[in-house]
C-alpha angles and dihedrals in degrees: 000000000000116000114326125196086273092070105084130159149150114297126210118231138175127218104259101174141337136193094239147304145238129237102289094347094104118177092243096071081075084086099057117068107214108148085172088067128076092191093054090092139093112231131190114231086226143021092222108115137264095074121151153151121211121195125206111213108210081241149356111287138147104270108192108171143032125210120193120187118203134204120278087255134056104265130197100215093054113117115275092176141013155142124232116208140201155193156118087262129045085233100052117052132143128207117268099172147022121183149098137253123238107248082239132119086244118104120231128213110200121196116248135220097251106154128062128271070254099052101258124126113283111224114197128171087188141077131174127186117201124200104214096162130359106211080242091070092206092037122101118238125265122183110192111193134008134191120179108201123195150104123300105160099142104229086042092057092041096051084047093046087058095055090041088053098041079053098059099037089054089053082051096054088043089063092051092061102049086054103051087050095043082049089049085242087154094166106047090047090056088041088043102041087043087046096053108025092227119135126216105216135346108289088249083068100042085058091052096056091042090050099045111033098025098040110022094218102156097159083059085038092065092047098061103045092058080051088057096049089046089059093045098246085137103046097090087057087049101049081059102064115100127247113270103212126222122192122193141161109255094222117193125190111294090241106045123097122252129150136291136250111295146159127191092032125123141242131208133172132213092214089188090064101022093245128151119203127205131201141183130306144148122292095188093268109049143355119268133217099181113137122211143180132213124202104201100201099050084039092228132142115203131187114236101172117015089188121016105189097065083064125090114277085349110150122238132246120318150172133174085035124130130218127194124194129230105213088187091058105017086233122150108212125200148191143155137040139187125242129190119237090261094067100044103108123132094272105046091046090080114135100222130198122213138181132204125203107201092189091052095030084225126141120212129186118226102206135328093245123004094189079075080058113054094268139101123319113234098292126161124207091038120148128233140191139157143222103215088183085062094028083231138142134224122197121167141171124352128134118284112232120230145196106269093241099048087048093056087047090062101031077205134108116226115208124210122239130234106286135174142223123198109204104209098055098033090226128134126213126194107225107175130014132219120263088244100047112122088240093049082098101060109096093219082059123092112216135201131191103234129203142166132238084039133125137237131171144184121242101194094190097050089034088220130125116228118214121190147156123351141121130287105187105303089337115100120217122233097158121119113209137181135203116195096206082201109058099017095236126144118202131179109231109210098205105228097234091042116130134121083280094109096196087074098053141028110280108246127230088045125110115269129188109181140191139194137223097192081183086059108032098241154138132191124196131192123215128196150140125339132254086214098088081206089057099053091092082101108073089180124135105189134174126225136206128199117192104198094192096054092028087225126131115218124195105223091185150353126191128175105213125194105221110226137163091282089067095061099044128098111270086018071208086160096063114076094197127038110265111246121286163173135214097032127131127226134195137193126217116214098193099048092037088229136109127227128203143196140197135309141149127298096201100237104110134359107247099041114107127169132222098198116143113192132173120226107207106191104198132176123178129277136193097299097052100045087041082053089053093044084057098046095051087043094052098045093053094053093041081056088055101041086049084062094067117001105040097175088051088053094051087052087050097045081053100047114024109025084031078063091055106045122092089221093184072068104092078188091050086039095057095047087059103050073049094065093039080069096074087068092064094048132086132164120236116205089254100055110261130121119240126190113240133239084241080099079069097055126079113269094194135088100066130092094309092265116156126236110202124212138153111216122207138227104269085047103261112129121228130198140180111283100213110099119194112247084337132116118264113229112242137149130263078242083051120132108254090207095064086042098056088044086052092059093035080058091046099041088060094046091058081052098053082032087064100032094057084049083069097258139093110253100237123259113229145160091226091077095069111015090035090059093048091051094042100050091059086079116112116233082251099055092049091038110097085210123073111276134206127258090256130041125236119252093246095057090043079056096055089041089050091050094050101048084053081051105257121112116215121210119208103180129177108212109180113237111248112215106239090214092062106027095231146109123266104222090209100091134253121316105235112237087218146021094252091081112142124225108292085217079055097043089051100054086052094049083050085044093049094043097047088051092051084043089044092049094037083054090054089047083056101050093045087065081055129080114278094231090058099041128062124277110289100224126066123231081238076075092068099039117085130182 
């Protein structure tokens, strides 16, 4: 077989173009790597983008990585952040890649997108690399070295080409049929689609849209989409949206027990039984060595052990110590403790070791010092977890604790390493040792920078510990590293969002406290005040999300709080979120899916310590709730239609069926629907102007008890606000166009609160507004379903004309209603002036207009589906420019 993914090797290239150059710093010394010599580099002349470097391959291949060498020293003008491009024409290129570069002398080889949206290889002749940041902000950029790897066999590529091309030609076709079917080209979709064999959408979507624009079904419409959501086609969807977070106080009985105010304690969960244990802690006089548990579905604390250290083999007092629970055995492991400078004597500094045993309620101590058996010195803001598969224990970092007067010697702090116990065997292993270490050196001898105030986590299913974040001295941390326990190996993780922009990543240098969904893939930080008293400007909890999957941080909220009295008190039942803090403890449920957290200190005086114990619910949206949001777009866009010509049926279905739908304890929800009551009170005259209509003469009673606000005025007429959720906006042909793009920009933005406050994202699509663009250059006749003349009328150019510049006109008809008896005259609307167009006319604009709104709603609805089963989502209005 001629070449496979698994032949990859260097490929030639040649410099194309570049953005520009610096003194002797050409582009072509990217293709030496000298990392001796300063010169060997290409740099910009300015940091000003566009900068760039495009490659010309000597012909098309499957490059799937990217190597870049360094120099042998940090550099500021290496690249902190940048994109890599690619395509078979200098015009046309994708993104292949999206990261950063240590400001290291290591090189660095990134993986490339190399494979379709589909799945197929991906050729390319091109590459562009793109500076967006060099880790110097006011430096230019400068690449050293760069090495494209891939496949170039020829037949390979060929074969590859042909798919590639078939590919392409098959999307285009593709186009080609959405446009025929938004245009009304009946024909020439049926002659195209039979022609070519291609089909536009899966068959479920071309039933939708047959359903729901063609038809206007919208009673059909609604069962299958809760088909659809059944069978899962809109979980994906779903997975995206991001975590809404809920804060509230966790209250017990008044007269229950539950544990005082703290900081510096720890927190563990039995996940197995939905138990949290507490332990220890300072509570700004003395250190504690209480033990509680906490039973998360009775919501109960309960006090084991007031004082530990009376009981057999109980360990004393304690703060800045960690605990890890073994769910096999329902053991509580733990190990460290801080000492002030006071206590530390040769005999106090002893690094012990206990176990719990939650079935037996016995505590055991391990051993007296674990530093006289091969593990961890005395340290304090450590981190532990546990593999409970391999019964092994993982403790790394912390500060090692030291006699006073060695301490003031060295006027330095030492850090422990990453070290394991293996709990069958009772036997410690250092795994790692710190950078410092006086055998760091040795080249047999694996090394770790160490830190404090950091996290690390245990993903059981990877089988990986994840280290990031935390202090070295004055230096704060922002690496992300990752041990595999299996293989031994330590790798650095670049984030893909990460540059100097804070509002992508976790700032660093401010108390964290992280958790970990190994179902998900996930990982949550909180973030909170600052230890540094210099640092605690920033009065800023925030809430981090790590997608391992993407490797992207997202931040889920951010919230500045004032600290008051309130945030100090006893229930703090005035604050809806917990004050900024340090030394609290945080755990995640992994069967409720919510965090819980405990005490710490605020930081306002040093004695203060708080016993508030709050639960974080981070909650998206699920098929309810999405099913809920279908309807209501759905509904709103019948009960539009049914205003147009039967006014009093639209007012019984506002009251029964949108009244359904409506969350009406939601003042939002509420006001969206006294919005939509509005279209009731509004007709368009030929000339442009709004009348009110003789509907504030008929009965509004006799439906679901849904009310229909309007304000009448003085000479009887009725007004109403005119802006209309997700609705069109009546407005005359003369209109201005400016109104009338401010009016679906408004209501644009109110389908997007609408759905937000429904619980989902409005989906972000390119339909809304190309789509818009591609559908209005329909004619009255394509969209008609009668039979319509060779040329339209003036009044439905108009309308086509106002919704390619972006404003929908609506031309409704809304039938007069006799105030003596109180019914409808089926003869049509009076016109208010002779300037009335023709009603055959007026009807094929209101069947143009309402096409347009079925056609866009039905792009709405695909958007929440899976892409492989929808149409494509651009227009071929996208590619044509005038």
């Amino acid at each position: 077989m001629a070449g496979t993914i698994s032949d990859i090797k260097k490929l030639e290239y040649d410099i194309y173009k570049y953005s520009s150059y610096s003194s002797s710093y050409l582009p072509e010394n990217i293709r030496e790597d000298n990392p001796s010599n300063q010169t060997s580099r290409w740099s910009s002349n300015t940091n000003t983008p566009p900068q760039f470097l495009i490659l010309k391959l000597e012909r098309p291949a499957i490059v799937t990585r990217i190597k870049f060498g360094k120099y042998e020293k940090t550099h500021v003008c290496n690249l902190r952040k940048f994109r890599i491009l690619g395509g078979l024409e200098e015009e046309r290129m994708v993104l292949l890649f999206e990261g950063g570069l240590r400001n290291d002398s290591v090189p660095e080889t990134f993986n490339l997108k190399h494979r379709t949206n589909s799945g197929e290889l991906l050729p390319i002749k091109f590459v562009q690399i793109v500076p967006l940041l060099s880790w110097g902000p006011s430096f230019n950029f400068c690449i050293w070295y760069v090495e494209l790897l891939g496949i170039e066999d020829s037949m390979f590529i060929l074969s590859n080409l042909r798919k590639y091309n078939m590919l392409r030609e098959v999307e285009i076709v593709r186009l080609f049929l959405k446009h025929c079917r938004q245009q009304g080209y009946a024909g020439t979709f049926r002659a195209l689609q039979e022609e070519t064999g291609v089909r536009l959408e899966d068959e479920q979507m071309t039933e939708l849209h047959e359903i729901l624009v063609n038809r206007g079904d919208f009673k059909k419409t609604e069962e299958k989409l809760l088909e659809f959501i059944d069978n899962g086609l809109m979980d994906h969807y779903l997975a995206k949206q991001e975590y809404k977070p809920q804060w509230s106080l966790q209250l017990t009985p008044e007269k229950e027990p539950r544990p005082g105010r703290r900081g510096g304690h720890q927190l563990i969960i039995d996940q197995t039984n939905s138990t949290i244990y507490l332990y220890g802690g300072w509570d700004g006089n003395e250190d504690l060595s209480d033990l509680w548990s906490y039973d998360v579905k009775a919501n109960r604390w309960t006090l084991i052990h007031e004082r530990s250290e009376l009981l057999p083999e109980g360990p004393t007092p304690r703060a800045c110590h960690k605990m890890v629970y073994d769910t096999r055995n329902s053991q509580i492991f733990m190990l460290g403790r801080y000492l002030d400078s006071a206590s530390r004597t040769e005999e106090n500094i002893n690094s012990d070791f206990y176990l719990y045993n939650t079935i037996t309620r016995e505590w055991c101590r391990i051993c007296s010092d674990t530093s006289q058996v091969g593990g961890p010195q005395l340290v304090f803001d450590h981190q532990m977890c546990i593999d409970v598969d391999k019964q092994t224990i993982y403790v790394f970092g912390g500060r090692i604790l030291e006699p006073k007067n060695e301490e003031e010697t060295t006027a330095q702090y030492r850090y422990s390493g990453l070290f394991s116990y293996h709990i069958s065997t009772s036997t410690w292993t250092h795994i790692l040792v710190d950078c410092d270490h006086q055998t760091a050196s040795s080249p047999h001898v694996q090394s770790i920078r160490s830190r404090v105030t950091h996290s690390m986590l245990f993903h059981h299913k990877h089988r990986k510990l994840y280290i990031f974040g935390g202090q070295r001295g004055k230096d704060y941390m922002t690496d992300f590293l990752i041990y595999d326990v299996d293989t031994s190996e330590l790798s650095n993780m670049t984030p893909e969002n990460t540059n100097t922009d804070t509002k992508n990543v976790p700032q660093s240098g401010f108390t964290q406290r992280a958790t970990i969904d190994s179902e998900k893939d996930e990982i949550y930080v909180l973030t909170s005040l600052s230890k540094e008293k210099e640092r605690r400007d920033l009065n800023i909890n925030s809430f981090w999300l790590f997608s391992l999957a993407k490797k992207e941080w997202c931040c889920v909220y951010k919230s500045e709080h004032s600290n008051g009295e309130n945030c100090y008190q006893k229930s703090q039942q005035a604050c809806h979120e917990p004050c900024p803090r340090y030394a609290h403890q945080i755990v995640y449920d992994t069967t409720n899916q919510v965090h819980f957290l405990f005490g710490g200190n605020p930081g306002t005086n040093s004695n203060v310590r708080l016993d508030d114990f709050w639960v974080l619910r981070l909650e998206k949206p699920n098929r309810a709730n999405i099913l809920r949001y279908c309807k209501y777009l759905l509904r709103k866009q019948e009960y539009e239609e049914i205003t147009k010509n039967d006014p009093l049926s639209a007012i019984l279905y506002l009251q029964t069926k949108l009244y359904d739908i409506i969350d009406h304890s939601d003042p939002v929800q509420l006001k969206e629907f006294h919005k939509l009551a509005s279209l009731l009170f509004k007709s368009d005259t030929a000339d442009g102007e709004t009348e009110p209509t003789s509907l504030l003469t008929c009965s509004l009673s006799g439906g679901a008890g849904a009310s229909v606000a309007v304000a009448a005025s003085a000479d009887g007429t009725g007004s109403a606000t005119t802006s209309v959720i997700g609705g069109t906006v009546a407005a005359g042909v003369g209109g201005s166009k400016h109104k009338q793009q401010r009016s679906d920009d408004d209501q644009q933005k109110e389908e997007e609160n609408m759905a937000k406050v429904m619980r989902v994202e409005s989906p972000k699509s390119v339909a809304d507004e190309a789509d818009t663009s591609s559908i209005s250059s329909m004619s009255s006749s394509d969209c008609s379903n009668s039979q319509g003349q060779a040329g339209a009328s003036s009044s439905a150019q108009g309308t086509a004309s106002a919704i390619a510049d972006g404003a929908v006109t609506q031309v409704a008809l809304i039938p007069s209603a006799t105030s003596k008896k109180g019914t409808v005259d089926d003869t049509g609307a009076t016109p208010s002036t002779s300037r009335t167009a023709n009603p055959r006319n007026r009807t094929q604009d209101q069947q143009f207009e309402m096409k347009i709104r079925r056609c866009l709603l039905f792009n709405k609805l695909v958007d929440l589906m899976p892409e492989a089963l929808c149409q494509p989502k651009k227009n071929i209005s996208d590619f044509v420019l005038l």
